[in-house]
ZAMARGU-4260 file (C-alpha; in steps of 0.2 Angstrom, whole numbers, plus 5000, padded with zeros to 4 digits):
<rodrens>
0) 5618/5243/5658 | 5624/5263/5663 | 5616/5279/5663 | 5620/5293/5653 | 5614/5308/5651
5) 5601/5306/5638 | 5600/5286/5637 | 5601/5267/5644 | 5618/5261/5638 | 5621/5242/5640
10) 5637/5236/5651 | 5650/5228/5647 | 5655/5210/5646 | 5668/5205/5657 | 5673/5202/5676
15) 5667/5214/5685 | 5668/5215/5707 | 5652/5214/5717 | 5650/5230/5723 | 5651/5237/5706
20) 5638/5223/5700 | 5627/5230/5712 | 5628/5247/5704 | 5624/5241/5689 | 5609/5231/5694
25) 5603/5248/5701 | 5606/5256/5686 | 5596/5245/5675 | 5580/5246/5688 | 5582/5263/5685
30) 5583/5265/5667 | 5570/5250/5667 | 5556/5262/5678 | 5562/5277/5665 | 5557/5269/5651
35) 5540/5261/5658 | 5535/5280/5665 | 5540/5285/5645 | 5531/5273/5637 | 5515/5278/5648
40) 5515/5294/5646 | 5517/5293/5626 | 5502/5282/5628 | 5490/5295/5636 | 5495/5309/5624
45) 5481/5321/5619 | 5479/5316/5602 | 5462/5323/5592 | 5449/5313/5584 | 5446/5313/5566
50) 5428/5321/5560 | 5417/5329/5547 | 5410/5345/5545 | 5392/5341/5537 | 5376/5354/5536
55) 5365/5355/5549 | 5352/5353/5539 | 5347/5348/5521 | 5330/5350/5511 | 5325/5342/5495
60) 5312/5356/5489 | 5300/5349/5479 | 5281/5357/5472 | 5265/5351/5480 | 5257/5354/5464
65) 5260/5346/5447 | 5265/5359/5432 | 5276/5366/5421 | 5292/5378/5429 | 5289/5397/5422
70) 5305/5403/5430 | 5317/5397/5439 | 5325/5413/5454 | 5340/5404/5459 | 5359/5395/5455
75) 5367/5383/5462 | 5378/5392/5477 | 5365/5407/5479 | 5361/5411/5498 | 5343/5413/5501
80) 5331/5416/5517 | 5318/5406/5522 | 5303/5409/5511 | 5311/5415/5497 | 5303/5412/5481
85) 5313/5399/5472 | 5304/5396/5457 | 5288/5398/5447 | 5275/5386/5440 | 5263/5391/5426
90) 5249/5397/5433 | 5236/5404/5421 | 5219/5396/5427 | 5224/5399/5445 | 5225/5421/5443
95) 5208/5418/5433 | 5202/5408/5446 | 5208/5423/5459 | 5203/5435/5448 | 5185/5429/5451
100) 5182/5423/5466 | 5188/5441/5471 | 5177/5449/5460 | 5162/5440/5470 | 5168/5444/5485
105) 5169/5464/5483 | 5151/5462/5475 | 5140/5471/5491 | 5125/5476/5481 | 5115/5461/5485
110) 5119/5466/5505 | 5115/5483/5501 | 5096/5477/5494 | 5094/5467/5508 | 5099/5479/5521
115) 5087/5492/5512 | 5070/5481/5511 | 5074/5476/5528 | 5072/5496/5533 | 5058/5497/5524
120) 5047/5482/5533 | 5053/5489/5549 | 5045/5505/5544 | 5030/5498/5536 | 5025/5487/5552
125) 5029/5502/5564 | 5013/5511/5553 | 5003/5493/5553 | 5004/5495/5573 | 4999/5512/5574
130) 4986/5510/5561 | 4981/5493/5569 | 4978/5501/5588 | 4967/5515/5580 | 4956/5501/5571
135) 4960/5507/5553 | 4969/5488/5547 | 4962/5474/5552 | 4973/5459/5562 | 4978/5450/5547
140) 4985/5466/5538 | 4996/5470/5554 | 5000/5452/5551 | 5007/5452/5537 | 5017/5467/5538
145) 5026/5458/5554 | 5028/5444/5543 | 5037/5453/5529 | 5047/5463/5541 | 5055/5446/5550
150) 5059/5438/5531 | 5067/5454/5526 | 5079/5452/5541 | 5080/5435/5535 | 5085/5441/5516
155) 5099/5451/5524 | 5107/5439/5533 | 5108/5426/5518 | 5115/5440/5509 | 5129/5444/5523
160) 5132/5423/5522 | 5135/5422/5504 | 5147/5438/5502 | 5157/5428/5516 | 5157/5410/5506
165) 5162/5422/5491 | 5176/5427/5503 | 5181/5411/5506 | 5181/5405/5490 | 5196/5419/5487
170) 5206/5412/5501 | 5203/5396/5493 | 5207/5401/5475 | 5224/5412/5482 | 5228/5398/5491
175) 5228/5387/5477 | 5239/5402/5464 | 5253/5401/5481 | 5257/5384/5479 | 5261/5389/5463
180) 5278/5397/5471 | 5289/5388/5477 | 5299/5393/5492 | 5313/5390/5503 | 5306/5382/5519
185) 5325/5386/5528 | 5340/5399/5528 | 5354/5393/5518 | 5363/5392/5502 | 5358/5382/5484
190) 5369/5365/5484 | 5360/5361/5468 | 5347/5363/5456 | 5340/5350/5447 | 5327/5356/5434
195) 5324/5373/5422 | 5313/5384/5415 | 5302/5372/5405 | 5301/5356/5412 | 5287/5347/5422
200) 5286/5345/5439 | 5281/5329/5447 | 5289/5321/5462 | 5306/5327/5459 | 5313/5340/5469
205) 5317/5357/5460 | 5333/5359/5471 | 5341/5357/5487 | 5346/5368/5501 | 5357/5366/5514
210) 5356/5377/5530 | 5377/5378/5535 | 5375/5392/5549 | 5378/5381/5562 | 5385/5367/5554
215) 5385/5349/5560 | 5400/5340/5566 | 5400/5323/5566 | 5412/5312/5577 | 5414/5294/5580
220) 5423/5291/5602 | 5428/5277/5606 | 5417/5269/5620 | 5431/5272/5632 | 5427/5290/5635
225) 5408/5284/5634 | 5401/5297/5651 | 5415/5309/5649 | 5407/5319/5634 | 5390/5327/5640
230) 5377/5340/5631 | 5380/5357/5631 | 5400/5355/5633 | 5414/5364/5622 | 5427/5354/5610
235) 5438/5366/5596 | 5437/5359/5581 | 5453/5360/5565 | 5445/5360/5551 | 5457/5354/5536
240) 5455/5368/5525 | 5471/5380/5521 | 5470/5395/5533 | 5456/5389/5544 | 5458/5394/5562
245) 5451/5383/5573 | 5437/5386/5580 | 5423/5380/5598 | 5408/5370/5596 | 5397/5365/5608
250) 5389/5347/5608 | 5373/5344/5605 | 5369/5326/5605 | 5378/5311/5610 | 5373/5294/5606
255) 5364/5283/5619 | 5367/5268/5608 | 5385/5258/5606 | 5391/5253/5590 | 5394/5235/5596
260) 5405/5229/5580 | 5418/5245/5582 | 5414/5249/5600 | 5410/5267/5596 | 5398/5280/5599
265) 5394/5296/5589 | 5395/5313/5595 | 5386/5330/5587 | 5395/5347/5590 | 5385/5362/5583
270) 5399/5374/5576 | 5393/5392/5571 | 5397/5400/5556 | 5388/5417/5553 | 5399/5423/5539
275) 5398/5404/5531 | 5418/5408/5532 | 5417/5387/5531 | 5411/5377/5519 | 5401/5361/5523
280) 5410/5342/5518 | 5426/5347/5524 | 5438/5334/5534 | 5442/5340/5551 | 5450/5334/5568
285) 5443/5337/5584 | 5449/5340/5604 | 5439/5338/5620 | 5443/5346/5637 | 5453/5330/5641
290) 5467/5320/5634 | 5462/5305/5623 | 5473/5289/5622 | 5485/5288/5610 | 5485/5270/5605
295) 5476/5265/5588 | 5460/5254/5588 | 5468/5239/5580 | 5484/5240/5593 | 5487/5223/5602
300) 5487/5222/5619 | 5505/5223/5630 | 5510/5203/5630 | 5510/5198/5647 | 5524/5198/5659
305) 5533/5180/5658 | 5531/5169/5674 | 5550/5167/5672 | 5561/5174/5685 | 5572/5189/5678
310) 5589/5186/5680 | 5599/5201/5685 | 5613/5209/5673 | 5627/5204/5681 | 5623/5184/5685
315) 5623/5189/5704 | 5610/5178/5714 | 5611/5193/5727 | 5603/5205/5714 | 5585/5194/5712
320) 5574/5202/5726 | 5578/5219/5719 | 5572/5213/5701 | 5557/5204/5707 | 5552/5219/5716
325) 5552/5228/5700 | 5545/5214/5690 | 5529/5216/5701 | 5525/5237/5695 | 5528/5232/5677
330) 5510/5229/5677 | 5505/5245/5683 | 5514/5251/5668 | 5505/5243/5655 | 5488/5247/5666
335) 5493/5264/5662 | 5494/5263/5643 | 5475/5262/5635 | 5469/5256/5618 | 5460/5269/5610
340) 5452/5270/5596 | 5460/5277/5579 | 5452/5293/5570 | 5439/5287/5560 | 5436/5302/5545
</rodrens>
């Protein structure tokens, strides 16, 4: 075997002197140490991990009350805010409702009566004392216009009581027209909408919305790398879409479980997305701050090193030592060159 510029070239048969069996022996420990530092390094090249750009959250929306929809305010694909009205539910004997419980609670005459007859026995028993110490009124009369005095107080406060029940019973009552609209409980877009102006509501949910500023990445690490991937660190992430440039997320959760049948953990990257430039369900491939091994999941391990003796190129007994010295770093090689997992979508 001889060295060339660019390759290991095998020697040629025939007689050849020892000095020059020498130098090919040297050669081939050379070219045999190349290749074992090529195959290593091909073996630790960065290589990203497959992954998928999912919502970071999703809500069925659904009514707490049971009705009819009167009007639907969005499509499928619409942005809306949290809080937005999404539909309407008929609600005829709820504004009636409304209607009169606020009626009740604007009424004030009753409190106005009250609060007047209450100002009248306070007058009326100031006189009975006055009339009472210069003995015009006997004890009884002064009595009893105490007496009227403290249950025209009394009057009043009942009064002041029921306007608040009345009061309460609008709360109620608007409470009860409110669930009647339907509203987005998160920011995000319309993925669908399931029913139309017309139809009963009931336990199915009207539509769904998903929140897509930040999006969620998902991505399955082989547990090799287990400890190496902390909350709160940075990863770019490519997402498969024509014209996407990639983009940082930061991770925020990693898996304290192992997935014992494929010897993986998950990993959560929060990726924002303010102009919603991205769409969720995309495919996408994802890099860490470090390199990742390059083997495949369902690579077999390196055979191991035969206990055979190597027998040197040129036949020469004098040439063992020298290939048994290399024979023992071959398994440093293979040391070097780690399973890893393959890019699971």
């Amino acid at each position: 075997m001889r060295v060339s510029s660019n390759r290991c070239v095998a020697p040629t048969v025939g007689a050849t002197s020892l000095t020059k069996g020498t130098k090919t022996m040297k050669q081939a420990i050379a070219c045999t140490f190349i290749l074992g530092l090529t195959l290593a390094g091909a073996a630790r090249a960065a290589t990203p991990l497959g992954c998928l750009i999912e919502p970071d959250k999703v809500a069925e929306v659904g009514s707490p009350m049971v009705g009819v929809i009167e009007t639907m305010n969005v499509e499928r694909g619409d942005r809306v805010a949290k809080g937005q009205p999404i539909a309407v539910l008929r609600a005829d004997v709820e504004r009636a409702q409304v209607s009169v419980a606020q009626t009740k609670a604007d009424a004030d005459a009753d409190v106005q009566a009250a609060q007047a007859s209450v100002e009248f026995n306070r007058q009326r028993a100031v006189r009975a004392e006055d009339l009472f110490q210069k003995k015009f009124i006997s004890q009884q009369a002064l009595d009893q216009a105490r007496t009227e005095a403290d249950i025209a107080d009394q009057k009043l406060a009942q009064a002041r009581e029921q306007r608040r029940i009345w009061q309460r019973e609008l709360g109620l009552a608007s409470a009860q027209l409110s669930q009647r609209t339907i509203r987005s409980p998160i920011d995000g877009v319309i993925a669908e909408r399931y029913l139309s102006p017309g139809e009963r509501v009931e336990e199915k949910p009207l539509v769904r919305v998903a929140r897509v500023d930040p999006l969620k990445v998902q991505v399955v690490v082989p547990t090799a790398q287990y400890g190496r991937i902390a909350v709160g660190g940075s990863a770019t992430v490519m997402p498969e879409l024509p014209g996407a440039a990639p983009a940082q997320a930061r991770v925020s959760l990693v898996d304290k479980v192992i997935d014992a049948a494929s010897n993986t953990f998950r990993v959560h990257l929060e990726l924002p997305n303010p102009d919603l430039r991205l769409p969720a369900g995309l495919r996408c491939k994802v890099e860490f701050g470090f390199d990742m091994p390059a083997v495949a999941r369902s690579a077999r391990p390196l055979s191991p090193v035969s206990p055979v003796s190597p027998v040197s190129p040129t036949g020469n007994p004098a040439e063992q030592p020298a290939l048994l010295k290399l024979e023992s770093r071959l398994p440093v090689l293979r040391q070097t060159a780690l399973p890893v997992s393959r890019p699971v979508p």
